[in-house]
C-alpha positions in Angstrom: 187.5 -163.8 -35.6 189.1 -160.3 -35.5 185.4 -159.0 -33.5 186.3 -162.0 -30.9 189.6 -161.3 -30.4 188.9 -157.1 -29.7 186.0 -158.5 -27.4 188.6 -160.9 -25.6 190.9 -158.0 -25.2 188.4 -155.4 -24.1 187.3 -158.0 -21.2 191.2 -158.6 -19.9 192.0 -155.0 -20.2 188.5 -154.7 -18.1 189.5 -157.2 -15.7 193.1 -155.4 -15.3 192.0 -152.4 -14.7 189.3 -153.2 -12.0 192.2 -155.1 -10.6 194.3 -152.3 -10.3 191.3 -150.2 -9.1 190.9 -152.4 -6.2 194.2 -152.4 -5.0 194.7 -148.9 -5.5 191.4 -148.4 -3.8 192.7 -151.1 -0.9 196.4 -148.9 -0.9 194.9 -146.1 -0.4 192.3 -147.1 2.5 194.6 -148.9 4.4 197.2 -145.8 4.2 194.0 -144.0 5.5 193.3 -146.5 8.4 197.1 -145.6 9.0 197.0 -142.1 9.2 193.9 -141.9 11.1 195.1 -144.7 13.8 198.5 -142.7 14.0 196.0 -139.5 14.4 194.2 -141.4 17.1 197.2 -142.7 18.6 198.8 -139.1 18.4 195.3 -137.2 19.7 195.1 -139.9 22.3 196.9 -142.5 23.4 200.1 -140.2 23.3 198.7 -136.6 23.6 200.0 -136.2 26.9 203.3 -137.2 26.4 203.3 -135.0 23.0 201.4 -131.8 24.9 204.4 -132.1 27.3 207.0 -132.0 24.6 205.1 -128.9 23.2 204.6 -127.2 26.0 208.5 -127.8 26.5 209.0 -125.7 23.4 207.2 -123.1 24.0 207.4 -123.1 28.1 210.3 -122.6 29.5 210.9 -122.2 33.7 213.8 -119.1 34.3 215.3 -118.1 37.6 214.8 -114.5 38.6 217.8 -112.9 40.3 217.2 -111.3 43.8 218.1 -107.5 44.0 221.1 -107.4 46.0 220.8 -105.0 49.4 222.4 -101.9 49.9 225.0 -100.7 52.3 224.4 -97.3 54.1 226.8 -95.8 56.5 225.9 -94.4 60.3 224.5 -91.2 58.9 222.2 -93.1 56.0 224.9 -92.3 53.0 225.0 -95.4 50.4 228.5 -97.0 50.6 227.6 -99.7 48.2 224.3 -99.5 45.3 222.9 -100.9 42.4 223.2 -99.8 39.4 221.3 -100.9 36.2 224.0 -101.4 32.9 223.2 -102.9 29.7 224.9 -106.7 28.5 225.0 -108.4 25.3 223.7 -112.0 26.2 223.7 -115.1 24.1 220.8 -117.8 23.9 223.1 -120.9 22.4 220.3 -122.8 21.3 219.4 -119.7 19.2 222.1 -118.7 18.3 223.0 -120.3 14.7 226.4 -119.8 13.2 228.0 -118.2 16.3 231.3 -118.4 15.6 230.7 -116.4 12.5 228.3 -113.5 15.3 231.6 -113.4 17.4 233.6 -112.5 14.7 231.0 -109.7 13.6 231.3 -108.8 17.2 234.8 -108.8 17.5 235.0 -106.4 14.7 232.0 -104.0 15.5 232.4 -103.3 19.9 236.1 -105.0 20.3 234.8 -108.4 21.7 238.0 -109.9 23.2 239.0 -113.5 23.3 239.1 -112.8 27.6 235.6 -112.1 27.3 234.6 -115.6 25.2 236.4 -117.1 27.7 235.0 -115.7 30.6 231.4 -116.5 28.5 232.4 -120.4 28.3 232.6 -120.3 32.1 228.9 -118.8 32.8 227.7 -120.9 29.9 228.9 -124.3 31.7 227.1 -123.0 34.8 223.8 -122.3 33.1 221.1 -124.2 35.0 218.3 -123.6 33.0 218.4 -124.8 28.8 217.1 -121.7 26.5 218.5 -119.1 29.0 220.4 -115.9 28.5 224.7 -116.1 29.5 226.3 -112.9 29.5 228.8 -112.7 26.5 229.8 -109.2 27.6 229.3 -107.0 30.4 228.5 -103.4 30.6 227.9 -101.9 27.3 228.3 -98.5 26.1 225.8 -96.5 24.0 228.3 -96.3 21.2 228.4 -100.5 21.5 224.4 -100.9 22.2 224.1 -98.9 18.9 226.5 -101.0 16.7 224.9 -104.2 17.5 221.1 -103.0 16.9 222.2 -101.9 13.6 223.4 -105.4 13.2 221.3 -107.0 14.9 219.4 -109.2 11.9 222.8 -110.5 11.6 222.9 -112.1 15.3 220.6 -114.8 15.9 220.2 -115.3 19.6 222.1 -112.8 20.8 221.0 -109.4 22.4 221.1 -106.6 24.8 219.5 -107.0 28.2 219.9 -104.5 31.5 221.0 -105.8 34.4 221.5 -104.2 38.3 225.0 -104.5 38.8 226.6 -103.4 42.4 228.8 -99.9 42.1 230.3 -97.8 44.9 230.4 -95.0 44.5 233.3 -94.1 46.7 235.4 -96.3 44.7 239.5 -96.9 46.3 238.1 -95.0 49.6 236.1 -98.2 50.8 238.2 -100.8 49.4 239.5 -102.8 52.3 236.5 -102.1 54.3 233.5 -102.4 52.2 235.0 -105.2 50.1 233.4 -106.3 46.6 231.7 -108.6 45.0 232.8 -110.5 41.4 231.6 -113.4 39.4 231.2 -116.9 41.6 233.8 -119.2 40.5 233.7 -123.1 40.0 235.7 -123.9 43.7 232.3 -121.2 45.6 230.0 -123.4 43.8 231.9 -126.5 44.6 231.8 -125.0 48.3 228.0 -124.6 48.2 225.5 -127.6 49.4 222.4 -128.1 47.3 220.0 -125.4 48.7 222.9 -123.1 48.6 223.7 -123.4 45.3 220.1 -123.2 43.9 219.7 -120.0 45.5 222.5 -118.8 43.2 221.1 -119.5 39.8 220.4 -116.5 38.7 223.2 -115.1 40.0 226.9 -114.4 39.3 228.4 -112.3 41.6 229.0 -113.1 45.2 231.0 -111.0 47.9 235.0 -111.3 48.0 236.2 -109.7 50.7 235.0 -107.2 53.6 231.8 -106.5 54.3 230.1 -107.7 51.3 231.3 -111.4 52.1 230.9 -111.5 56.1 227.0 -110.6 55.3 226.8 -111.9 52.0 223.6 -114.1 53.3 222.2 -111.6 54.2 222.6 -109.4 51.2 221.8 -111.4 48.9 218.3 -112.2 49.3 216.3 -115.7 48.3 216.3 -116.0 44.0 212.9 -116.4 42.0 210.9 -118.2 39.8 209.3 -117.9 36.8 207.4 -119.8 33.4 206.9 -118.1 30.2 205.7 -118.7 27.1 208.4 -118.0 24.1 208.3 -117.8 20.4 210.3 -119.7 17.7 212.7 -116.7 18.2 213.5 -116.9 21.8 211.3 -114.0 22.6 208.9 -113.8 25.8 205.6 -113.4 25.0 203.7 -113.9 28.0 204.4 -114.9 31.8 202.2 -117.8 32.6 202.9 -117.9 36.3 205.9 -116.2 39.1 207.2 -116.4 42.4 208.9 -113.6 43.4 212.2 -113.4 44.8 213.2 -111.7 48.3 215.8 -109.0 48.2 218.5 -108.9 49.9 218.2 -106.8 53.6 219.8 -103.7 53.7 222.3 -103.1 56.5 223.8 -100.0 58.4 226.8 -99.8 59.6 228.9 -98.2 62.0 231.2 -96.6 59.7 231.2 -92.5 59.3 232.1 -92.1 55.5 233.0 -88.6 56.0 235.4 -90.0 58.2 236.4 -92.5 56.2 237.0 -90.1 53.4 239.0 -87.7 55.9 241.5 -90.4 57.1 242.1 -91.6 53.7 243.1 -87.9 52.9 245.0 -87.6 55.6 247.1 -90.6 54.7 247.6 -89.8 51.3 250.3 -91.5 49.3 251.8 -92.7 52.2 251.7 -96.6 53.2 249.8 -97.8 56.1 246.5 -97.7 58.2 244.0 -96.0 60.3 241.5 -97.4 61.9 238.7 -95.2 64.6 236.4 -96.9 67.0 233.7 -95.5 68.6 235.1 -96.2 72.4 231.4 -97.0 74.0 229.8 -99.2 71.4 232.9 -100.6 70.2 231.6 -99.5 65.9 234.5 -98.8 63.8 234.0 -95.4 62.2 236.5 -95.9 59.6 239.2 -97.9 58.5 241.5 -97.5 56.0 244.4 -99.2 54.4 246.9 -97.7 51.7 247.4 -98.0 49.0 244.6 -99.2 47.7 242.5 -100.5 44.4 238.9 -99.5 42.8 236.3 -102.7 43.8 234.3 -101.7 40.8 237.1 -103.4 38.6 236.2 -106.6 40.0 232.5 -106.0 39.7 232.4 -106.4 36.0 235.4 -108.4 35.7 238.8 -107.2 35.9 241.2 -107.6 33.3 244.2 -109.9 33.1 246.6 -107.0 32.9 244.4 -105.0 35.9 244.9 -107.8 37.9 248.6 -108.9 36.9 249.3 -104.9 37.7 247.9 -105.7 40.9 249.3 -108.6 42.1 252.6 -107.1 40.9 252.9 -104.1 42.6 255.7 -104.4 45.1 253.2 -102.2 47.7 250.5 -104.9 47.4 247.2 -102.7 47.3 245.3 -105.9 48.1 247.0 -106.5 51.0 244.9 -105.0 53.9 247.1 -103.3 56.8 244.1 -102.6 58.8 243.7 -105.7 59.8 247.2 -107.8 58.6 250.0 -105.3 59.4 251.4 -106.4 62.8 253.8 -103.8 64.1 252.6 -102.2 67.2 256.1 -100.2 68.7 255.8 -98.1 71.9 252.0 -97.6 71.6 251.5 -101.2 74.1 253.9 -98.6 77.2 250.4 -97.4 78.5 249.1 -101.3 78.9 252.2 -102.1 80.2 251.9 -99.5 83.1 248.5 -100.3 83.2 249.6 -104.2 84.0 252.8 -102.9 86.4 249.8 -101.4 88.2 247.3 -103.8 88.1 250.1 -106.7 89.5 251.6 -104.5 92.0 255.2 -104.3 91.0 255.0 -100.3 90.5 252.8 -97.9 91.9 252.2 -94.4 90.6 255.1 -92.9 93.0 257.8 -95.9 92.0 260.8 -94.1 90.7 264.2 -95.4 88.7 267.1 -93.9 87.2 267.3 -94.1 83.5 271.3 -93.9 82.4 269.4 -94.2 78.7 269.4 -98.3 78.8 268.0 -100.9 81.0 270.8 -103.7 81.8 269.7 -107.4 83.4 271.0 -108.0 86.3 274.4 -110.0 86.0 274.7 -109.5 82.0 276.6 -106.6 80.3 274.0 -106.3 77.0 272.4 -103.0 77.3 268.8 -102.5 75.9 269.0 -98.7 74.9 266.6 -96.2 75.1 266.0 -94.1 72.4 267.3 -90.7 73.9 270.7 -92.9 73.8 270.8 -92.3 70.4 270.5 -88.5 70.9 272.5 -87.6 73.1 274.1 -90.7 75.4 271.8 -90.1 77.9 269.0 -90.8 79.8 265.8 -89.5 81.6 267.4 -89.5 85.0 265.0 -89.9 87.7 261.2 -90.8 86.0 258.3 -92.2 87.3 255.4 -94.1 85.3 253.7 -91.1 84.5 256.5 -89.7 82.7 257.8 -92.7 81.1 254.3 -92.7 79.4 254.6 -89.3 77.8 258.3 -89.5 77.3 258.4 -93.3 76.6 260.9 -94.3 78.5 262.0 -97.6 77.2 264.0 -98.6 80.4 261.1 -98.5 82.7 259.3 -100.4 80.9 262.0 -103.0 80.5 261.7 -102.9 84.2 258.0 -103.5 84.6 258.3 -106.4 81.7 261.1 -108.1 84.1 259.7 -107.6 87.5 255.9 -109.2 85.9 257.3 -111.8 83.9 256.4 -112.9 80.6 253.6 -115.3 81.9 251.6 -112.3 83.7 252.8 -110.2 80.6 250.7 -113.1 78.7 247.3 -113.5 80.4 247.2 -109.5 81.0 247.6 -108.7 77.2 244.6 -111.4 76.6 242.3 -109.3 78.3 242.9 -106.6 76.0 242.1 -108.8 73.0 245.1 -109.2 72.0 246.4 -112.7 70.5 243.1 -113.6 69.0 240.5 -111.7 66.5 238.0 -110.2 68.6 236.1 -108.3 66.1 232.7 -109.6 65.6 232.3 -109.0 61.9 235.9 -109.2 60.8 236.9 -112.8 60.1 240.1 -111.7 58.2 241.8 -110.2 60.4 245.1 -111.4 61.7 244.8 -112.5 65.1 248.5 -111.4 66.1 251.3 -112.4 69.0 250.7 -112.3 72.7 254.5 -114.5 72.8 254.7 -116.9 76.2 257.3 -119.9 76.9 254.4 -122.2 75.3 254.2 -120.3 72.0 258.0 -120.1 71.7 258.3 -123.9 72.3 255.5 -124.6 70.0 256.4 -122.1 67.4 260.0 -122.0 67.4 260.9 -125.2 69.2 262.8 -123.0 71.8 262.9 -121.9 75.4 262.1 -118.4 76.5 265.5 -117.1 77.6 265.2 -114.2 80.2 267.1 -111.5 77.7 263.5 -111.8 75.5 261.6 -110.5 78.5 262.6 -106.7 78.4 261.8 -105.6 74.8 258.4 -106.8 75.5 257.8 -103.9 77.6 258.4 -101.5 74.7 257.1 -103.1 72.1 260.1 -103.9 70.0 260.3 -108.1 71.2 258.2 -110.6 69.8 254.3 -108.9 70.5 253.0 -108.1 67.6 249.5 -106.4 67.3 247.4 -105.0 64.3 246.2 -101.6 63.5 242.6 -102.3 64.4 243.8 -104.3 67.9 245.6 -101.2 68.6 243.0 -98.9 67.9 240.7 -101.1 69.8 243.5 -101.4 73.2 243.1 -97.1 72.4 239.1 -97.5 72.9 239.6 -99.5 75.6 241.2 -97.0 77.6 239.1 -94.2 76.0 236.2 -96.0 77.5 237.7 -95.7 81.3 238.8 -99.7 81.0 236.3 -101.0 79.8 236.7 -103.7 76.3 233.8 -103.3 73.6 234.3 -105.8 71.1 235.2 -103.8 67.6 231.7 -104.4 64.9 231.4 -102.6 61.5 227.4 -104.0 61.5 225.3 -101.1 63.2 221.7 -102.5 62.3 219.6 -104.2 59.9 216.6 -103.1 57.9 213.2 -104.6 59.6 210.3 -103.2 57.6 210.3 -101.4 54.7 213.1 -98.9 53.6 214.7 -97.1 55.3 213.8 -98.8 58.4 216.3 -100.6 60.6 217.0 -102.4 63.8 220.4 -102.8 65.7 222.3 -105.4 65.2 222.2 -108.4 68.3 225.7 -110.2 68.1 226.3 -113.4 69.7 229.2 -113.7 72.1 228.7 -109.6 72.8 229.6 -109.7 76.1 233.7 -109.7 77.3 235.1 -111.2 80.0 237.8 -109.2 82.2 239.2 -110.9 85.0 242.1 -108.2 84.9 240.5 -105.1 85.1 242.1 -101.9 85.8 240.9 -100.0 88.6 239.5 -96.3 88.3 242.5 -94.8 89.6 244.6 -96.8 87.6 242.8 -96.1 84.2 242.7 -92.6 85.0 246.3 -92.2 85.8 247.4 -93.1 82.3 244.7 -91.6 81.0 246.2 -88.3 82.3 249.9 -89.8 81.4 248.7 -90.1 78.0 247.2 -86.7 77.4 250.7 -85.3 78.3 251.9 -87.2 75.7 250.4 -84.5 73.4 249.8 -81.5 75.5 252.9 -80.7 78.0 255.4 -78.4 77.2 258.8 -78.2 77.9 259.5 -79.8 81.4 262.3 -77.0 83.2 262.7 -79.0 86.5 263.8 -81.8 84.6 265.2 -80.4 81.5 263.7 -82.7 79.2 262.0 -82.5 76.5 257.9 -82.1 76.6 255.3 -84.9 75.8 256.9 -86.6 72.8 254.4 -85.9 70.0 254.1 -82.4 71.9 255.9 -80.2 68.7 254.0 -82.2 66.0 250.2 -82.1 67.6 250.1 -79.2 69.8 252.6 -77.3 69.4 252.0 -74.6 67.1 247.7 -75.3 67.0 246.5 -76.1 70.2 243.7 -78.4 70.6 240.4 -77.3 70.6 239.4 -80.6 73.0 241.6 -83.1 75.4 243.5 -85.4 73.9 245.0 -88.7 74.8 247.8 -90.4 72.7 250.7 -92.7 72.4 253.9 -92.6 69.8 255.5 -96.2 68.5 258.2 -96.9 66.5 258.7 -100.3 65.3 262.6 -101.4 64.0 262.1 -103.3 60.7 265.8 -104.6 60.7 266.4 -103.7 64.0 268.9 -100.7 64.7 271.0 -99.0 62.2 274.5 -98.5 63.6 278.0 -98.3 62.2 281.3 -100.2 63.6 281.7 -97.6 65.8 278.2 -97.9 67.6 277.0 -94.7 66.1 272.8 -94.5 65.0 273.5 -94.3 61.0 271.6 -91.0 59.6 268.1 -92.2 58.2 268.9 -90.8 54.7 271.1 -93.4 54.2 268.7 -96.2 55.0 266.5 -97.4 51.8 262.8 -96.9 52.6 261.9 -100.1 52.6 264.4 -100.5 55.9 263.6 -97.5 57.7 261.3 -98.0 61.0 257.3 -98.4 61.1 256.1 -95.1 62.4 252.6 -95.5 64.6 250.1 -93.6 67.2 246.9 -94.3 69.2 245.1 -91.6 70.0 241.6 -90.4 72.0 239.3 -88.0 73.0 240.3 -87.7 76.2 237.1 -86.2 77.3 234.9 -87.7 79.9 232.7 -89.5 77.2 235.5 -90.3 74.8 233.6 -90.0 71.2 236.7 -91.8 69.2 239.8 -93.8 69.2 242.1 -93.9 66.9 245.1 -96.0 65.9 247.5 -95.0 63.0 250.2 -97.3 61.3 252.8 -96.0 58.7 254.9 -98.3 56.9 258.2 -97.4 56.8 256.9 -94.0 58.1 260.5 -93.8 61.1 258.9 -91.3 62.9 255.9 -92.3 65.4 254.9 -89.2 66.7 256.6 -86.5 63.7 255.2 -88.3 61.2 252.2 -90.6 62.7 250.8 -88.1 65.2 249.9 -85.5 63.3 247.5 -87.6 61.2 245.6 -89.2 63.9 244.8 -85.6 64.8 243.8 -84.6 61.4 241.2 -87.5 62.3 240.2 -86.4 65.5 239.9 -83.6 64.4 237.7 -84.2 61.6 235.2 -86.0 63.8 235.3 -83.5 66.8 235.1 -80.2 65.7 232.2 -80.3 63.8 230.3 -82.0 66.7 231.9 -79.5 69.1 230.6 -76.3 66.7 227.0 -78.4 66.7 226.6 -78.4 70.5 228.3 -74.9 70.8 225.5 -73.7 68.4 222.8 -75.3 70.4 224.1 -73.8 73.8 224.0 -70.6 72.3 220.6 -71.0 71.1 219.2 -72.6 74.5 220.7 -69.4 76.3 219.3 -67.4 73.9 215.5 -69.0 74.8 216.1 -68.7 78.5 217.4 -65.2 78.3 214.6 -64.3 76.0 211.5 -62.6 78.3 
C-alpha cells in the first residue's frame, strides 16, 4: 500500500508539472507572438509614422538670419556696419532646472531681472521648437570666461556670435541715419504673413531714419536650414540649406565729413542744420542737437537710459531737422521773389520805412526791428535793400499788396506746406496759413491785420529746417526746385558696386516760376546780406550778418545768405514800450535764431539752412555757423581745383 500510494503521488506531481510546463510554455509563446507582432507592427505597419517621430528628434528645420546691408556715405565711408558680438542663448527644452542656471548666472556675469524679461519676450516669439533665444546680448570676455568655467553647470544654455549693426559715428548720425532695436509684438502684429516669416530669424528692425524708410531693402530675404542634432542640442551635421539673400547696400547722399563738421560747429547749442546739394537736390548732412548714441538701442537700452531720455527737458529724441518749425526772416527773399513774380513791386519800387508798417485806416503799428534800436527806420529802401537789411516794413507791404491767397499758392511751389522729401516720411509737413486753413483749423476768419507778419516771417507760416534749407537750394540752383533725397544709389552687382537711385514722383511742377532776372536779383540781394560794408549814402548799417561772416575773414568764395529771428513769446517790452534787455529773459523765452545760406557761385555746390533754439540772434549767432559749414565743404574743393590748375599750367608751360 505505501509503494502505491508513492506511485500515485509521483504520477499527480507528474501530471502537475507537465501542466505547468504547458502553460508556461503557452505564456511564454504567446508573449512571443506579442512581441514579434508588435515588432512587425512597429517595423511595418507603423515605421513611417515612427521614422517621422525620430527623425523629428534628431532633425530639426532653423531659420538662418540674412546679413543686414550696409550704409556708405557719398565718398564710400561706412555710416552704419556689422559687427559680430558674442550672446548667451538658451535652448528651453534643454535647458533642465533653469531657474536654478539663472540664478548661477545672476551671480557669475550680473544677469538682471530686465534681461529675463526682455528673454520671455523673444522666447514667445520663437517660431521654430529646439531653437536658440537670446538670454543676454553682447558679452564680454570677462562674462564668456565665467560661464565656460561653468558651463557643465548650464544645460542648454551657451555662447553663440551673432552680427549685430554698430555705427561707428555714434550721436553724430543719430537723427539722420536712425537705428535699428528688437521688433516688438505691435511690428509683428503690423506684418502680413509673408512679412512676418521673413523675420524669423530676426530681431532687430529699423526705428527711425534711414534704416526704417529702406528697411526692405536692408534687410535682405531670411534662410533655411535642417540639421541633424544630438541628445545635447548640438549640430552635428547639415542635412540640406537654402541660403538667405542679404540685404542691398545703399549710398547715400550725405558727406560724413560734413556731417561731422556741422555737428561741431553746433556744439552744445540746441537746434539744426541741414545742407543740400542745390542741383541734385541730396542732403549732405543733417543734424539735430542734442542728440543720443543709436547703438544703445541696438542691444537694448536700459530702463534708466531710456527714462533719462525721455526725461530730458531738451528731448534728444526729438528731431529739429525735420520737426522744428520756426522759419523768421529767412522766407523775405521768397517773398520778393513772389512781389516780383505777381507784379506788385518791381526792382526800382521804393517806400519809406519810419521803422513800422501801419494798415491803412488802423493805428496798430507792426515794428521793424531797427525800432527797437534806435526809433527809426530805413528811410527810403528798395527790394534789394530790404533783403540784405531785412526790412520788415516792406515786406509787410508786399504781403498786403499780394494777399494771403497768392501768398498761399506761391509758397506751394516752393514745397512748402507738405513733405516734399522723397525719403523722409517723418518730417513735419509745416504751415502755408490761407482763409481755408484758418477756418478749418481754427474755426476763424482771416482778418486783414494777420496778412503783414506773413511777409516777415513772424505770422502764422511756419517752415522746418530742411524746407528752409531746401527754399535756400532752390534759389542756389537759379530757381529751380529739386526735391530733397538722402538715397544716392543702390548696390547692383557685387560690392562695392552701385547704381543711382530712380525715385518715383522725381519730377516737380512749377507753375510760378521766377524768371532769370528775378532769381538773379535776390541772388545778388542776398550775397549783400553777407558781403557789403557799411552803406555811407545811406548811413545804415551794412548787410546784416556783414560783422559776424565777413567782417573780420573775408570769404574765400561768394556767398549768399539770409538772417531770421523767430519771437517765441512774441516781443519782450516793459509798461513803458521799451525792448526789455535779453539778459533778463529766461532762455527758454528768448527768440529762435536762424540762417540760409549758399554758394553763390554760378554752380552753387551747397545750401545750407541753420536753426538755433533759443539762439535770439539770427545772423550773430546763426550766421557764423552756416559759414563754418560752407566753409568746410568749399575750401577743400576750392584748394583741389586750385591744385589741378596749377598742375595743368605747369604741363602746358612745360616744352
Amino acid at each position: 500500500m505505501a509503494q502505491r500510494f508513492r506511485l500515485d503521488e509521483h504520477k499527480k506531481e507528474s501530471r502537475i508539472f507537465n501542466g505547468r510546463l504547458i502553460f508556461s510554455v503557452s505564456v511564454v509563446f504567446l508573449l512571443v507572438v506579442i512581441l514579434v507582432s508588435w515588432l512587425v507592427n512597429l517595423q511595418f505597419v507603423q515605421h513611417e509614422y515612427y521614422s517621422a517621430r525620430s527623425d523629428g528628434n534628431r532633425l530639426h528645420s532653423q531659420y538662418i538670419p540674412p546679413t543686414r546691408g550696409l550704409i556708405y556715405d557719398r565718398q564710400g565711408r561706412l555710416l552704419a556696419e556689422n559687427r559680430p558680438i558674442f550672446n548667451l542663448t538658451v535652448v528651453r527644452e534643454l535647458a533642465e532646472d533653469f531657474d536654478q542656471s539663472l540664478q548661477l548666472l545672476r551671480d557669475e556675469i550680473g544677469l538682471t531681472d530686465e534681461d529675463i524679461q526682455q528673454y520671455q519676450v523673444r522666447q514667445d516669439r520663437r517660431a521654430v521648437p529646439r531653437s536658440s533665444v537670446p538670454l543676454k546680448i553682447k558679452l564680454d570676455d570677462d562674462q564668456i570666461a565665467k560661464i565656460a568655467v561653468n558651463q557643465h553647470r548650464l544645460p542648454g544654455i551657451a555662447v553663440e556670435a551673432q552680427l549685430l549693426r554698430y555705427y561707428p559715428y555714434d550721436q553724430g548720425t543719430s537723427h539722420s541715419i536712425g537705428y535699428v532695436s528688437e521688433i516688438n509684438r505691435e511690428e509683428l502684429q503690423g506684418m502680413n504673413e509673408e512679412e512676418a516669416l521673413n523675420y524669423r530669424a530676426t530681431d532687430h528692425i529699423g526705428k527711425t531714419g534711414i534704416e526704417k524708410t529702406y528697411e526692405e531693402l536692408l534687410h535682405g530675404t531670411v534662410g533655411f536650414e535642417t540639421v541633424e542634432k544630438n541628445n545635447r542640442g548640438s549640430v552635428t551635421r547639415v542635412l540640406g540649406r537654402t541660403d538667405p539673400e542679404p540685404g542691398r547696400d545703399i549710398q547715400l547722399h550725405l558727406d560724413i565729413a560734413l556731417q561731422m563738421a556741422a555737428e561741431e560747429a553746433l556744439g552744445e547749442r540746441r537746434g539744426a542744420i541741414v545742407a543740400i546739394e542745390p542741383s541734385t537736390g541730396g542732403i549732405l548732412a543733417m543734424i539735430s542737437k542734442p542728440d543720443y548714441d543709436p547703438n544703445l538701442f541696438v542691444t537694448g537700452i536700459s530702463r534708466d537710459q531710456l527714462g533719462a531720455l525721455n526725461r530730458s527737458r531738451h528731448s534728444p529724441m526729438f528731431n529739429r531737422a525735420i520737426n522744428s518749425r520756426v522759419p523768421g526772416s529767412t522766407i523775405k527773399p521768397i517773398m520778393g521773389l513772389a512781389g516780383l513774380y505777381y507784379g506788385v513791386v518791381d526792382q526800382e519800387f521804393v517806400i519809406n520805412d519810419p521803422g513800422y508798417y501801419r494798415l491803412q485806416g488802423r493805428s496798430r503799428p507792426y515794428y521793424d526791428w531797427t525800432w527797437w534800436v534806435d526809433k527809426s527806420g530805413h528811410g527810403q529802401i528798395d527790394l534789394e535793400r530790404a533783403i540784405y537789411q531785412s526790412c520788415n516794413t516792406y515786406f509787410s507791404h508786399i504781403a498786403v499788396e499780394l494777399g494771403i491767397d497768392k501768398i498761399h499758392d506761391y509758397l506751394l511751389t516752393w514745397g512748402f506746406g507738405s513733405n516734399e522729401a522723397l525719403d523722409v516720411p517723418e518730417a513735419a509737413v509745416g504751415i502755408v496759413p490761407s482763409p481755408e486753413w484758418k477756418r478749418e483749423n481754427k474755426g476763424l476768419p482771416w482778418y486783414p491785420g494777420e496778412t503783414p507778419p506773413e511777409g516777415f516771417g513772424n505770422g502764422m507760416f511756419q517752415a522746418t529746417t530742411l524746407q528752409m534749407a531746401s527754399a535756400a537750394a532752390t534759389i542756389a540752383n537759379h530757381g529751380q526746385f529739386v526735391r530733397p533725397r538722402m538715397l544716392k544709389a543702390i548696390q547692383s552687382g557685387g560690392e562695392g558696386e552701385f547704381a543711382e537711385a530712380i525715385f518715383d514722383g522725381e519730377a516737380v511742377q512749377q507753375p510760378l516760376l521766377p524768371s532769370a532776372e528775378d532769381i538773379a536779383y535776390v541772388r545778388h540781394a542776398m550775397e549783400h546780406t553777407v558781403s557789403k560794408p557799411y552803406d555811407r549814402e545811406h548811413r545804415r548799417h551794412e548787410g546784416t550778418a556783414y560783422p559776424y561772416i565777413a567782417g573780420e575773414e573775408p570769404l574765400a568764395y561768394p556767398m549768399g545768405g539770409k538772417s531770421g529771428t523767430a519771437q517765441v513769446v512774441g516781443v519782450q517790452v516793459d509798461s513803458r514800450g521799451n525792448r526789455i534787455d535779453p539778459e533778463e529773459i529766461s532762455d527758454e523765452h528768448l527768440n529762435h535764431a536762424m540762417f540760409i545760406a549758399f554758394d553763390a557761385s554760378p554752380e552753387s555746390r551747397i545750401a545750407v539752412a541753420v536753426f538755433v533754439e533759443n539762439g535770439e540772434g539770427g545772423s550773430s549767432v546763426a550766421g557764423p555757423l552756416a559759414r563754418e559749414v560752407l566753409d568746410a565743404y568749399l575750401l577743400p574743393r576750392l584748394e583741389q581745383e586750385e591744385s589741378q590748375d596749377s598742375e595743368a599750367l605747369l604741363l602746358t608751360s612745360s616744352p
